[in-house]
C-alpha positions, 0 to 999 in steps of 0.5 A: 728840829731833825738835829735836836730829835738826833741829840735827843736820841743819841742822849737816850741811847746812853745811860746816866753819868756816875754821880759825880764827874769832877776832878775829884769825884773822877779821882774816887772813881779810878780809885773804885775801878783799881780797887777791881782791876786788883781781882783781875788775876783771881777771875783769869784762874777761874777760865781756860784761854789762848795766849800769844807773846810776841816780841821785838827787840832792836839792838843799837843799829835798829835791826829787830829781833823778834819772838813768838810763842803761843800757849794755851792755859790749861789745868794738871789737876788742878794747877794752872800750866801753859802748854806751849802750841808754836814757836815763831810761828811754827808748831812744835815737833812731836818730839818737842810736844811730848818733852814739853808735856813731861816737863809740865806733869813733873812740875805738877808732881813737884808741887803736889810732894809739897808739904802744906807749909811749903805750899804756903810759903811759896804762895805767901812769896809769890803773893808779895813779889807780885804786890811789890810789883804791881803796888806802884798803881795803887799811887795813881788815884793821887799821883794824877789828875783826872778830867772827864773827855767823852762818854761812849756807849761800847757795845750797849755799856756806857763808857767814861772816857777820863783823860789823865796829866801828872798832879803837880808836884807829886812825888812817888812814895815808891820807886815803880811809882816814878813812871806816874810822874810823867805819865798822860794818857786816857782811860775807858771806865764802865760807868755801872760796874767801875772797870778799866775797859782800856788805857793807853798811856805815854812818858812826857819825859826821862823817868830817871832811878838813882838819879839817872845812874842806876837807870833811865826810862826814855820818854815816849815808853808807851803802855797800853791794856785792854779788858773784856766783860766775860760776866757781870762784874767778871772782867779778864785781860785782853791784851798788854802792849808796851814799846818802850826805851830805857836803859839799865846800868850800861845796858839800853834796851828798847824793843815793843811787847805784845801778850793777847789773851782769846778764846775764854773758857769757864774752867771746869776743874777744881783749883789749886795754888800755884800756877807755871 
């Protein structure tokens, strides 16, 4: 009797399912929450935030090189900058700081001399580098395939977490699509609102461009992210971790990657269109 009243509650203190939790229906789903996560970049504009990118890079002996750099994301009137905090841990000298500043407000006074075509040129260009090279994810709904593990209630939201395997043979339509072919991982979806709370996912295998002879993404290349609810249906990047291993042309590469956003807040200026 005690364990059924401790399921009984366990059950109530969650909400209902999505609707529909098979294979397919978990694959409209995903498809719903990339649709969303598309928006992300337009709701960080809207908050100012504390950055910090560190690095390690190893060369072929294993030693590591590594790198730090924390940037708080700030507004000149009207336009996103990074103002640069520290370095490797130390902040930068009064010298260093005022050189930073200059360099920032000349970059703004360059955009604000743009005339209004060229203003849209460069956003039109920047807009399709960054569709170029986020598109490979819009493949995913069918590239993979999608079974519900769990539900988890994370911090009072329910929490569908969707563990994913490469669909037998799919073949990417595009080339940054490759990596969907060997991809398994999970993924934590809020089940009211249709957003990726977090992923985490692994090469099973060599990911090979221009058969192998162009370059080679190591299995094992890891990828992760995490989001956080700010308001309702207003969801920011947390934190992007990578480790991965590859190589390009006669060049290998492998080194992890960490970039942490914290302390959000609502931006209080007017907008504008280009950000550095």
């Amino acid at each position: 009797m005690r364990s059924f009243v401790l399921v009984s509650m366990a059950a109530a203190a969650l909400p209902a399912l999505a609707a529909d939790t098979s294979p397919e229906g978990l694959r409209q789903f995903v498809r719903e929450s990339l649709v969303n996560f598309e928006k992300t970049d337009q709701n960080m504009r809207g908050y100012e935030f504390l950055m910090r990118d560190d690095s390690r890079e190893f060369d072929s002996h294993g030693a590591a090189k590594t790198h730090s750099v924390v940037m708080r994301r700030g507004y000149l009137e009207g336009f996103p900058v990074n103002h640069i905090l520290s370095r490797n841990g130390k902040p930068l000298t009064e010298a260093e700081y005022h050189q930073h500043e200059e360099e920032l407000k000349k970059w703004v006074a360059a955009r604000q001399a743009e005339s209004p075509e060229q203003r849209a040129k460069a956003t039109a260009e920047r807009r399709k580098r960054n569709a170029e090279q986020e598109s490979w994810f819009k493949e995913a709904p069918e590239a993979l395939d999608y079974r519900l593990e769990s539900q988890q209630s994370i911090e009072g939201r329910n929490i569908l977490v969707v563990a994913f395997a490469p669909h037998p043979g799919y073949h990417a339509h595009n080339l940054w699509a490759r990596v969907l072919e060997k991809m398994s991982g999970k993924i934590w979806l809020d089940a009211e609102e249709a957003e990726i709370l977090r992923a985490d996912a692994a090469l099973s295998g060599d990911v090979t461009i221009g058969w192998g002879l162009v370059g080679r993404i190591n299995q094992g290349t890891r990828f992760g992210l995490e989001r956080t609810r700010a308001a309702p249906r207003v969801w920011l990047t947390q934190k992007q971790v990578s480790s991965y291993s590859a190589r390009i042309l006669f060049k290998t590469i492998r080194g992890e990657s960490t970039l942490a956003f914290s302390e959000f807040a609502p931006r209080k200026d007017k907008p504008a269109t280009a950000s550095r």
